[in-house]
C-alpha positions in Angstrom: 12.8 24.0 26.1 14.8 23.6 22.9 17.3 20.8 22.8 20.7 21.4 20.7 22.6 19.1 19.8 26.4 19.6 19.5 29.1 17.9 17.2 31.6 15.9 19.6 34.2 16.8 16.5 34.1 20.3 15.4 31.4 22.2 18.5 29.1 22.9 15.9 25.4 22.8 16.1 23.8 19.8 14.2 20.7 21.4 12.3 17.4 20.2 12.2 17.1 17.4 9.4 21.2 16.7 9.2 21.8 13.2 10.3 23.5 12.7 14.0 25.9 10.2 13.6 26.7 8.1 17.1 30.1 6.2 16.9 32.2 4.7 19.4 31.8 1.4 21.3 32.0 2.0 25.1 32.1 6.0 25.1 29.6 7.0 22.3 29.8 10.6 20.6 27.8 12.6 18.2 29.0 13.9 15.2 28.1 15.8 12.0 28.6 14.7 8.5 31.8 16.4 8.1 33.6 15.3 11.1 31.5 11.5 10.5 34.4 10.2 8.2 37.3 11.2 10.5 35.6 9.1 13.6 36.1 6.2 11.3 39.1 6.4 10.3 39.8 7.4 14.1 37.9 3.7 15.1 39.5 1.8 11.6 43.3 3.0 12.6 43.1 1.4 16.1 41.2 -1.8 15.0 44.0 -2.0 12.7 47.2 -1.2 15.5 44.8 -3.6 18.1 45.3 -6.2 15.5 48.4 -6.0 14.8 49.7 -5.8 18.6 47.3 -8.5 19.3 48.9 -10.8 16.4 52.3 -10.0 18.2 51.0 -10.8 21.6 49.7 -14.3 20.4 53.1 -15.3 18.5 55.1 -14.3 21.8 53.0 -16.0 24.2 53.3 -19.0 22.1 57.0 -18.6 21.9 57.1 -18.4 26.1 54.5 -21.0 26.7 56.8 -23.1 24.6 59.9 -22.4 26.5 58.2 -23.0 29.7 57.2 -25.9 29.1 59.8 -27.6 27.8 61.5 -26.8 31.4 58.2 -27.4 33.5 55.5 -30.0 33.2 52.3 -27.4 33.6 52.7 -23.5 33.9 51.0 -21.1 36.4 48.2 -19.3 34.7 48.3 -21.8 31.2 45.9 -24.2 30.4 47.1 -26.6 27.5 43.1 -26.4 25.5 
């Protein structure tokens, strides 16, 4: 029995001798060299929005810690490390 291997990006076989590319962290795919480059960028462009959401999440919970602290001595899920 044969075993075929299919492009997660375009449905196209992979030929003998072209390199599979496997990308993703938790939900790996395959991919051919065309569609290879696009699964990057895919990956890069929400690294980049993850750290940009996380940067905002860290200022505001700063801000809120701050504010609940200055009208409680210790806050319910907040360790002061």
């Amino acid at each position: 029995m044969a075993t075929k291997i299919i492009c997660d990006g375009c449905n196209e076989p992979i030929e003998t001798g072209e390199e599979v590319h496997v990308v993703g962290f938790f939900r790996k795919r395959e991919y051919c060299d065309k569609c290879f480059p696009a699964a990057v960028q895919y990956l890069e462009s929400r690294d980049a929005l993850h750290d940009v959401v996380a940067d905002k999440w860290r200022k505001g919970l700063k801000r809120i810690n701050k504010n609940g602290l200055e009208q409680l001595e210790e806050l319910p899920d907040h360790d002061r490390s």
